[in-house]
KENUNU-571914 format. One record per residue (C-alpha): residue in one letter; x, y, z. Coordinates in Angstrom, 1 decimal. Each point is the difference from the previous one (the first is absolute). Layout:
<recs>
REC	A	X	Y	Z
...
</recs>
This chain:
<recs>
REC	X	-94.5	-65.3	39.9
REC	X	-0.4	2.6	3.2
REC	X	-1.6	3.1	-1.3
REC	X	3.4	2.3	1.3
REC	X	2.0	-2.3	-2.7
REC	X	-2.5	0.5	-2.7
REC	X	0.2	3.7	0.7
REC	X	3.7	-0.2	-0.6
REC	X	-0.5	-2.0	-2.9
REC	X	-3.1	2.3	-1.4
REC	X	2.6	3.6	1.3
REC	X	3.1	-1.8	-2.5
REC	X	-1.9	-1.0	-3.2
REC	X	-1.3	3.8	0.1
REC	X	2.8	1.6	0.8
REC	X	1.8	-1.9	-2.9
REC	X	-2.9	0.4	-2.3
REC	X	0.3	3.9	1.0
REC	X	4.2	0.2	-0.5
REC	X	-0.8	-1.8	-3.9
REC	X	-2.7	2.4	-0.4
REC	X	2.0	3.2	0.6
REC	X	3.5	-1.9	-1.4
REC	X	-2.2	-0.2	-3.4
REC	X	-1.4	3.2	-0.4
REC	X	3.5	1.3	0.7
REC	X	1.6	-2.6	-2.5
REC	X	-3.1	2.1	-2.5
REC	X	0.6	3.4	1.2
REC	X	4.0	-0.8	-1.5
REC	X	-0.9	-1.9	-3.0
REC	X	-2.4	2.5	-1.8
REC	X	1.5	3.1	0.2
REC	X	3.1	-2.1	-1.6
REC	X	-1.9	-1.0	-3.1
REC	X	-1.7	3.3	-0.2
REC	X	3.8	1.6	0.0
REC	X	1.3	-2.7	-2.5
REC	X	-3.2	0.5	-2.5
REC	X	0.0	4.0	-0.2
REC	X	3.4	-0.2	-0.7
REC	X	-0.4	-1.8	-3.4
REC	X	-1.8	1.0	-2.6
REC	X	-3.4	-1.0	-0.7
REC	X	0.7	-2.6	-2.5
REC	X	2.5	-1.5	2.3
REC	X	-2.7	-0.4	2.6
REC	X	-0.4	-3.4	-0.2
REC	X	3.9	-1.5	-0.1
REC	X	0.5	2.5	2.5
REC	X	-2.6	-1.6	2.6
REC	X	1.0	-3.5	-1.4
REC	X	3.5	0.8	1.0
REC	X	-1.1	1.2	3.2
REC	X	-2.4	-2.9	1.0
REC	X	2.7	-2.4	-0.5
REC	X	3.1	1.9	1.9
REC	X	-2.6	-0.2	2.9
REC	X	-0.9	-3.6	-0.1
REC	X	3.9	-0.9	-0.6
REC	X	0.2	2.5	2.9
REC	X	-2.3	-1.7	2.3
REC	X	1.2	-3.9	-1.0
REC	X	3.5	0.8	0.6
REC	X	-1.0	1.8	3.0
REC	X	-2.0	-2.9	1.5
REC	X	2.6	-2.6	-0.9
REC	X	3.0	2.1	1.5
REC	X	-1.3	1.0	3.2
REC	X	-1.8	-3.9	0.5
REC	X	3.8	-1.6	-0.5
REC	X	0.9	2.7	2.4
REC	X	-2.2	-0.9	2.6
REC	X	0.6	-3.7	-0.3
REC	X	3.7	0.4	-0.2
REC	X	-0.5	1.7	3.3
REC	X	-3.2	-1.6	1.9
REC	X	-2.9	-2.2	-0.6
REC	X	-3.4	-0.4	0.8
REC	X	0.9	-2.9	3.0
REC	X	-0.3	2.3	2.9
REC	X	-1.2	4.6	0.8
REC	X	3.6	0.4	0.6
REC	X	1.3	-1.8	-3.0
REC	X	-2.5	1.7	-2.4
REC	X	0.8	3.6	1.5
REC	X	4.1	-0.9	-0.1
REC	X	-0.9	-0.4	-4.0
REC	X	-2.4	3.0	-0.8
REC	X	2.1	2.5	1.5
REC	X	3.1	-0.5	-2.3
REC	X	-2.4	-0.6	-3.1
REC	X	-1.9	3.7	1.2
REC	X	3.7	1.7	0.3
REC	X	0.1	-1.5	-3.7
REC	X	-3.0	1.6	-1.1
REC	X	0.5	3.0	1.3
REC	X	3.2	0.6	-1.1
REC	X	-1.3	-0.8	-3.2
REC	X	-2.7	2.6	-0.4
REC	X	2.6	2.8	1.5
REC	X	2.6	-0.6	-3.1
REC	X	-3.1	0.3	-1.9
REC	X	-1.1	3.1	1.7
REC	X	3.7	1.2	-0.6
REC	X	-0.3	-0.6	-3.7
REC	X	-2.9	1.5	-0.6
REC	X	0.7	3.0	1.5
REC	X	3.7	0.3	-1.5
REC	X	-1.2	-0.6	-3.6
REC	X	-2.1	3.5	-1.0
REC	X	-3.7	-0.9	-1.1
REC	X	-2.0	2.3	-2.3
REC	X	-3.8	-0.2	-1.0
REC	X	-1.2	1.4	-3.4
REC	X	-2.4	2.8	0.9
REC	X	-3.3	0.4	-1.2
REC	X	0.7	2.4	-2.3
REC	X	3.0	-1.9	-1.9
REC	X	-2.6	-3.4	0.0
REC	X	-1.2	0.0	-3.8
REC	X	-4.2	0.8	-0.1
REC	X	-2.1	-2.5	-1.7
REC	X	-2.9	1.6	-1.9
REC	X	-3.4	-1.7	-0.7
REC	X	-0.6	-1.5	-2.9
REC	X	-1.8	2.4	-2.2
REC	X	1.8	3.3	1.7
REC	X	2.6	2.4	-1.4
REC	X	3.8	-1.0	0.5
</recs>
């Protein structure tokens, strides 16, 4: 292998190592402030079914998602040729993003309170006055 192709081959593993990299920490940056919302919005008792709940909405979330937008893509393109491949992401990315906008859209119609810290209940230390 000539040292320009291994350079194009070294310039697309990084670059797609890079776009996973930032695609993950914004995939994070979504997911925890969600779980924070959902668990200060419960009581403490509730805690636990509360991030139960909310663990397995996500995976649910992320299975259907990787199953719909795969039968997307091979209902319109296929790994057998660049062209072919690119003909199937770009209707199964249309998918996606329309996806997260209606989500967006909900969110944002529905209104969303957090307790404050003065209505959470205080927990005293064994030992202390109520």
């Amino acid at each position: 292998m000539s040292a320009s192709r291994r350079r194009g081959w070294t310039l697309g593993i990084v670059s797609v190592a890079l776009f996973m990299g930032v695609l993950d920490n914004l995939v994070v940056s979504v997911a925890l402030p969600t779980a924070n919302a959902v668990l200060s919005s419960v009581r403490p008792q509730q805690a636990g079914q509360a991030s139960g709940a909310n663990n397995a909405i996500r995976e649910i979330g992320g299975v259907l998602g990787v199953a719909v937008l795969a039968s997307i893509f091979t209902g319109a393109g296929s790994y057998a040729s660049p062209q072919a491949f690119v003909d199937g992401l770009i209707p199964a990315l249309w998918v996606g993003v329309s996806v997260l906008a209606a989500g967006a859209l909900v969110v944002l119609a529905f209104p969303f309170r957090t307790r404050s810290v003065a209505e959470l209940p205080t927990r005293h230390l064994a030992g202390e006055p109520a």
